[in-house]
C-alpha positions, 0 to 999 in steps of 0.5 A: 490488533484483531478485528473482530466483528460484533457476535450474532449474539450480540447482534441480537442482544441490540438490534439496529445498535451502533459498532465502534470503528477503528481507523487509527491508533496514536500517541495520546498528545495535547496535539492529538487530544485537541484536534478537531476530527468532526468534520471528517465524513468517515465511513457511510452511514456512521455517526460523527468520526471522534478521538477514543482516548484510553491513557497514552493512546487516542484511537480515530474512531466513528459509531456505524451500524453494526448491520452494515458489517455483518458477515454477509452484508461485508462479502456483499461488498468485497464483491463490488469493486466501486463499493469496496474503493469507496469505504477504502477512501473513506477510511485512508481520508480518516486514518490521513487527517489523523497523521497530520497531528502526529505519527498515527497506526492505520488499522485495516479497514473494517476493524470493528468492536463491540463498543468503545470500552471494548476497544478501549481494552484492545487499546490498552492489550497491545499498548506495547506494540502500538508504542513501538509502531509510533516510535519507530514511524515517527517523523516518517512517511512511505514511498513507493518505487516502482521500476520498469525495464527498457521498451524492447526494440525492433529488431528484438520483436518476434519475427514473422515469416513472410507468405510465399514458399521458404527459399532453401536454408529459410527454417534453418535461418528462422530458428536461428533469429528465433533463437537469437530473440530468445536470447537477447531477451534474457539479457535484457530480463537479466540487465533489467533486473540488475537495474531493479536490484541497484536501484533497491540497494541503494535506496535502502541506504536511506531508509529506515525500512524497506519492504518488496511487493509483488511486481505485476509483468508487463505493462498495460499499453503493449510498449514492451515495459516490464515491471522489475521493481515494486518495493516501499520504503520508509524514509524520514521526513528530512530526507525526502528531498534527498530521496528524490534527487536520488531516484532521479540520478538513478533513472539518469544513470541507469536508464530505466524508468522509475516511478516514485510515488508518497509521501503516504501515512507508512502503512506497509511498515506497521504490522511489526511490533 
């Protein structure tokens, strides 16, 4: 789906008028349909979060002022780390009680339109793709894996000459250790990533999907860590207990440290129709 922001035109037309908001998109069910949304506190500054029904589908959306999403005032605050983390927690908390009831398309923060019969008309453009989405995350929820190689060990650190004047042999000797380091650091990057590439292949055997992101080098905290492995998978419910236990004969056999972290509502595996 598109997120459009409402028009300066339309702006003009309505002035201090409320926008509609999306959050989420699901299977109009009984389930769906009934629940009580209400005392969820949605985004700042919006009236209360309700369900915008539209044949099959139910979207989670709230009214909010369309000058709190204007152009300028919305770079204003993708520059404000504190402010852009708490509309984001705002809109998770939302699209998060709406899975509750069933398998729910979180929409990305900030999709706006210009009034209910609006996104009620994207609802029903896209139908198609939102069926998909629901079918395919249905009973399913998202893990993240990350794996971090083996701290490095002393004798693996960069050497340091010592002060005084070097003994005959002592540069010759000291680009050999250099050298030495440099290789036993690539083993260790080559094993690492070995591990990284193990620990993925197996767990995409019990995924249904499975998505790889962007690993962030070493780790914050100096302790000589590397970040090998940073991937998302999408697992049924059912198997949850069974991906766990897994994961963790895996840290055992492998002796990498693996951090798995869900279940969360699959964001990384809805931009697929």
């Amino acid at each position: 789906m598109t997120h459009p922001h409402p028009t300066p035109r339309e702006r003009d037309q309505a002035p201090g008028a409320g926008v509609t908001y999306v959050f989420a998109v699901c299977r109009g069910t009984r389930a769906v349909n009934t629940a009580d949304v209400t005392g969820l506190a949605g985004l700042p500054g919006g009236a209360a979060v309700r369900l915008l029904p539209s044949g099959p589908l139910t979207a989670v959306v709230q009214t909010v002022p369309a000058a709190d999403f204007t152009d300028e005032v919305w770079q204003a605050r993708l520059s404000d780390r504190q402010e852009i983390e708490r509309y984001a927690r705002a809109h998770h908390e939302v699209v998060s009680a709406a899975a509750v009831h069933g398998p729910a398309v979180p929409l990305p923060l900030a999709t706006l339109y210009h009034d209910d019969d609006r996104a009620r008309r994207a609802l029903d453009d896209e139908a198609h793709r939102f069926h998909s989405v629901l079918k395919r995350i249905a009973h399913h929820a998202e893990w993240g894996v990350k794996v971090y190689g083996p701290v490095a060990v002393a004798e693996e650190r960069e050497p340091v000459p010592a002060g005084g004047a070097p003994a005959a042999g002592a540069g010759l000797a000291y680009l050999n250790r250099k050298r030495g380091l440099h290789e036993r650091r690539e083993r260790r990057r080559e094993q690492a990533l070995s591990v990284a590439e193990t620990v993925d292949a197996e767990l995409r055997d019990l995924a249904a999907a499975s998505r790889r992101l962007r690993t962030h080098g070493a780790v914050p905290g100096g302790d000589g860590r590397v970040h090998v492995l940073n991937a998302t998978y999408l697992v049924a419910e059912e198997r949850a207990g069974e991906l766990a236990e897994h994961v963790r004969r895996l840290g055992e056999r492998t002796g990498a440290r693996i951090e798995l972290t869900g279940p969360w509502v699959p964001y990384s595996f809805v931009g697929e129709g």
